[in-house]
C-alpha positions in Angstrom: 25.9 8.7 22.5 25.8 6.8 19.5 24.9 8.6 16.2 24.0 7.1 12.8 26.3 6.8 9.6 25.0 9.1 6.7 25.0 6.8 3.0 23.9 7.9 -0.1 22.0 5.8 -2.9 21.7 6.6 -6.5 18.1 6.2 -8.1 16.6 7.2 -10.8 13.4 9.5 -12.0 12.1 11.1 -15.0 14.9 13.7 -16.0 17.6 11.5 -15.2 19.7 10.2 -11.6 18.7 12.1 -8.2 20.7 10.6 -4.8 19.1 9.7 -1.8 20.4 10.2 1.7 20.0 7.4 4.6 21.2 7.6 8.1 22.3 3.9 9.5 22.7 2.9 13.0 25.1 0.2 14.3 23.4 -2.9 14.5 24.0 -6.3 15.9 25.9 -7.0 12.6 25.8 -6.7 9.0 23.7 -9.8 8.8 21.0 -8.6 11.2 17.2 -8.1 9.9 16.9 -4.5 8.4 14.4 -2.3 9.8 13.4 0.5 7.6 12.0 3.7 9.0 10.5 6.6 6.7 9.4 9.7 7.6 6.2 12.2 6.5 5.7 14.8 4.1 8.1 17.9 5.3 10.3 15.6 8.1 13.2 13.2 7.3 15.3 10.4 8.8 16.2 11.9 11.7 12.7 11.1 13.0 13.5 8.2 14.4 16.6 8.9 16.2 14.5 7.8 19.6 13.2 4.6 18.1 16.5 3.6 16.6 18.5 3.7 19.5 16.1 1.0 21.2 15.6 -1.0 18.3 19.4 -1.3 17.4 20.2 -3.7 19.7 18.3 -6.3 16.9 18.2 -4.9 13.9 19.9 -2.9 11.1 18.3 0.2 11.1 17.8 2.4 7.8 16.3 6.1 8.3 16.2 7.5 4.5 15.7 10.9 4.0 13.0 10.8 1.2 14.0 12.9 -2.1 13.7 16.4 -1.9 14.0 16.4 2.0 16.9 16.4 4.4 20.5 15.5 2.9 19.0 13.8 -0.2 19.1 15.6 -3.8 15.9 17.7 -4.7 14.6 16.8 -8.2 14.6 18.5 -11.3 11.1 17.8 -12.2 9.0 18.3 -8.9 5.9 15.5 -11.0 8.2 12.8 -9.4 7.9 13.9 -5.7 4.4 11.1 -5.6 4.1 7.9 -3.5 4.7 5.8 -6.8 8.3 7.3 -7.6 9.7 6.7 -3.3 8.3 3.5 -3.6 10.8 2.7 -6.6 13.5 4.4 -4.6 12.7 1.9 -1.8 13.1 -0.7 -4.1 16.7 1.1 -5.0 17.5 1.0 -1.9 16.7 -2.5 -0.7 19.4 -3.6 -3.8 22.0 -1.4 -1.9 21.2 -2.4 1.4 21.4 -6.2 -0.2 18.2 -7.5 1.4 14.8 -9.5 0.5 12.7 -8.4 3.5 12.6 -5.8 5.8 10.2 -4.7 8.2 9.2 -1.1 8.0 8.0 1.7 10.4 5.8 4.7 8.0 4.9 7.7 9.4 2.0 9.6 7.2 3.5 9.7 3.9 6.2 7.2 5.1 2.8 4.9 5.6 2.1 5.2 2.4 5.3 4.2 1.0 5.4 1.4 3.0 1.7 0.4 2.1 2.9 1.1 -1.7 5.7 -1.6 -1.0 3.9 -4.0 1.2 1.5 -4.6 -1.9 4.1 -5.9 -4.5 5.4 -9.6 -4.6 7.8 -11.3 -6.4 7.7 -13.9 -9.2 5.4 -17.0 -8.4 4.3 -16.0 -5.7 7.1 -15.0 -3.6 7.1 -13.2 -0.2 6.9 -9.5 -0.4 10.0 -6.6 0.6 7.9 -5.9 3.7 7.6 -8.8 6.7 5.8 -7.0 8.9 4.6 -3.0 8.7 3.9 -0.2 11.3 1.4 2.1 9.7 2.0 5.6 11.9 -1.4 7.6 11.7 -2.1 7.1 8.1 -4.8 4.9 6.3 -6.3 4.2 2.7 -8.4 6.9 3.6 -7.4 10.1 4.1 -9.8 13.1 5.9 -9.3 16.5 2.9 -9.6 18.5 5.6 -6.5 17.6 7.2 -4.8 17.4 3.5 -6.0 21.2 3.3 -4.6 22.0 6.7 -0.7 20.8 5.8 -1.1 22.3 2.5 -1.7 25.5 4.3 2.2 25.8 5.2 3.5 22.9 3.0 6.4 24.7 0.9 6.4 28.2 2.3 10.3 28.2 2.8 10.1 31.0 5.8 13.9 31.6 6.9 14.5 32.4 10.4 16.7 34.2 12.4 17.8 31.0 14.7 17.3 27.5 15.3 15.1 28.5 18.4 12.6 30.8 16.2 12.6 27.9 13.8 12.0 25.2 16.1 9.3 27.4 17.3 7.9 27.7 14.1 7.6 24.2 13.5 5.8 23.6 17.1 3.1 26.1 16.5 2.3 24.1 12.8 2.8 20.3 14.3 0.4 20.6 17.8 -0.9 17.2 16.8 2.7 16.1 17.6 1.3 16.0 21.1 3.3 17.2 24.5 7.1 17.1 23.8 9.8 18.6 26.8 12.0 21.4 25.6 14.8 18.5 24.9 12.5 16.7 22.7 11.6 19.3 20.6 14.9 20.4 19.9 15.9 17.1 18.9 13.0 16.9 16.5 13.8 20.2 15.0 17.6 20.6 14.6 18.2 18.3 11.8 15.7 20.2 9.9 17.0 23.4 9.4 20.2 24.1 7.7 22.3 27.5 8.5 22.9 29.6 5.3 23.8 33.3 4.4 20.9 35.6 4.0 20.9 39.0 2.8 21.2 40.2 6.5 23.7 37.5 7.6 23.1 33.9 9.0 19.7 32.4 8.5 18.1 28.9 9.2 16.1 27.2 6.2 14.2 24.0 6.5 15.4 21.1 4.7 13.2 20.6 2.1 12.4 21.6 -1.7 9.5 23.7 -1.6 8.2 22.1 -4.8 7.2 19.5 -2.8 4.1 20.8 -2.3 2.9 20.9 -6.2 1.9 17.7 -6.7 0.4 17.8 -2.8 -1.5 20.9 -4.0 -3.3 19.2 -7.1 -4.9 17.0 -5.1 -8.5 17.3 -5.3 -11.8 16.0 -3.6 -12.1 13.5 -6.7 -8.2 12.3 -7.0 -8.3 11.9 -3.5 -11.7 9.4 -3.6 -10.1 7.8 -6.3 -6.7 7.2 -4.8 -8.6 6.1 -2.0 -9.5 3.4 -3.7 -6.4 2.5 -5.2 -5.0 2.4 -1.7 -7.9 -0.1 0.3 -7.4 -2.3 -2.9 -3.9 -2.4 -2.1 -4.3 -2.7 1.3 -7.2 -5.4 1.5 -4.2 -7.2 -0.6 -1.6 -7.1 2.0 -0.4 -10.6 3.6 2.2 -9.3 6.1 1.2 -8.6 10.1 0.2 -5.1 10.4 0.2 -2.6 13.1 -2.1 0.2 12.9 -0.9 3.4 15.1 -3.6 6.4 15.8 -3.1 9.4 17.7 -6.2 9.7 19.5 -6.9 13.4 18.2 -6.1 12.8 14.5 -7.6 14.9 11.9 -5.6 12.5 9.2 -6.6 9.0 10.0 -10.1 9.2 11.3 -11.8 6.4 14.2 -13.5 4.6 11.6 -10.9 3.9 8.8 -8.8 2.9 11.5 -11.5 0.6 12.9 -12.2 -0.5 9.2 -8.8 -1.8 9.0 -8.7 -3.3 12.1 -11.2 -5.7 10.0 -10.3 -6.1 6.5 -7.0 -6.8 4.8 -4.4 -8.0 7.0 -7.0 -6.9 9.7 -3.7 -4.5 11.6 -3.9 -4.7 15.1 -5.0 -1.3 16.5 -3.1 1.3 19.3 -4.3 4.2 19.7 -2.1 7.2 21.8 -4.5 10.0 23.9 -3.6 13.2 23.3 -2.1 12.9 20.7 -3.0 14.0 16.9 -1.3 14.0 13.6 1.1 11.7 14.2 2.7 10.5 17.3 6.5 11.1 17.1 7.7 7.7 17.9 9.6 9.4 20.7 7.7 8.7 24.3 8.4 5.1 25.8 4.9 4.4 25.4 5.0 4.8 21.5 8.3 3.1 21.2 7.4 0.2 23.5 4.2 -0.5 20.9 6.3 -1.0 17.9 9.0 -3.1 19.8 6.2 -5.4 21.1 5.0 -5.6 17.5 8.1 -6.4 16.3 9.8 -8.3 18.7 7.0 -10.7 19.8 
């Protein structure tokens, strides 16, 4: 089976250089069109392992493993883990990968990033990084409720006793994931824990820097309404074809934002997936065959 080449990319925040991690799949060749695939809040590249695989046939694909999650460096001064600072590690990236335009796949916070790198243009007028974008269950606006609900287990670091009590851990906190077989799931899960030595012996730990969740926990009622607007006045300002995926059930990107942006902006064209919530994994044939017609047409 084929599996993806791990790369590393230096960037730069606040405090000084931080590297990020990015898993690349064998394309067609080096000069194939580059699709980039980001991942949400506690996830990482390894999302996409089911999507890549059918879109490599075309494309370059690009996973990255956002800073502070999977194989990428956790940073010094937890401030810079905010939309604005991955956005400028995109943009770090792009230089290394030694493209113009990519097209880009966002799930949740991976949305955002793209949404955040969708908006900017070049000099005079020139096109954008993004040619055309898959929003994954995210929006300008987004419900608090379902910000309160991840922040209810965001950053916890629990350590378990095996990869099967972990992966179990993670299905009892992602239900809006939707049905998955065993197989699925376990493909989802393993590349988020790492094995490490506990005080009792081996233990798994998730892959991410708890202090991820300290910016994500200042977010209140009123810097959420205005970053709301921050993000339809980016969005309404968008020239690149737009996709727009919903899970049917999600508590994150509500019926009528999606429906609002099925009419304003670069009015995204609109699939929605039953029975499934916050956010469809990209993983069922159904899903995959959405964003292949969108970006194969």
């Amino acid at each position: 089976m084929t599996e993806p080449r791990l790369n590393f990319v230096t960037c730069l925040d606040a405090a000084g250089l931080h590297r990020m991690a990015y898993w690349e799949w064998p394309g067609p060749g080096t000069d194939a069109p580059v699709l980039l695939c980001v991942h949400g809040l506690t996830r990482q590249g390894r999302d996409f392992d089911a999507l890549a695989r059918a879109m490599q046939h075309r494309y370059r694909v690009i996973c990255p493993d956002v800073a502070g999650r999977g194989r990428s460096d956790w940073l010094r001064q937890p401030a810079g883990y905010q939309v604005p600072a991955y956005v400028a590690d995109m943009v770090t990236l792009l230089a290394r990968l030694d493209v113009a335009q990519v097209d880009w796949v966002g799930t949740s916070m991976g949305g955002l990033i793209g949404l955040g790198l969708a908006s900017l243009s070049g000099p005079d007028g020139a096109p954008g990084p993004v040619r055309r974008l898959v929003l994954n269950d995210v929006g300008p606006a987004i419900e608090y409720a379902a910000l309160q609900r991840i922040g209810a287990y965001v950053g916890k670091a629990p350590r378990f006793a095996s990869l099967d009590e972990g992966a179990a851990y993670l299905r009892s906190i992602s239900e809006g994931f939707g049905p998955h077989t065993e197989a699925e799931w376990q493909s989802l899960s393993a590349p988020l824990f790492a094995e490490a030595r506990g005080e009792h012996g081996s233990e798994w730990r998730l892959r991410y820097d708890p202090a991820i969740a300290l910016p994500f926990a200042a977010v209140t009622p009123e810097l959420a309404a205005a970053g709301e607007a921050a993000l339809w006045a980016a969005y309404d300002g968008l020239r690149c074809p737009t996709l727009l995926l919903r899970g049917a059930e999600s508590d994150l990107l509500s019926a009528a934002t999606a429906q609002a942006m099925t009419q304003r902006g670069p009015r995204a064209r609109l699939v929605e997936f039953a029975g499934v919530g916050h956010a469809p994994t990209l993983v069922h044939k159904e899903q995959i065959a959405a964003v292949r017609d969108f970006l194969t047409p």
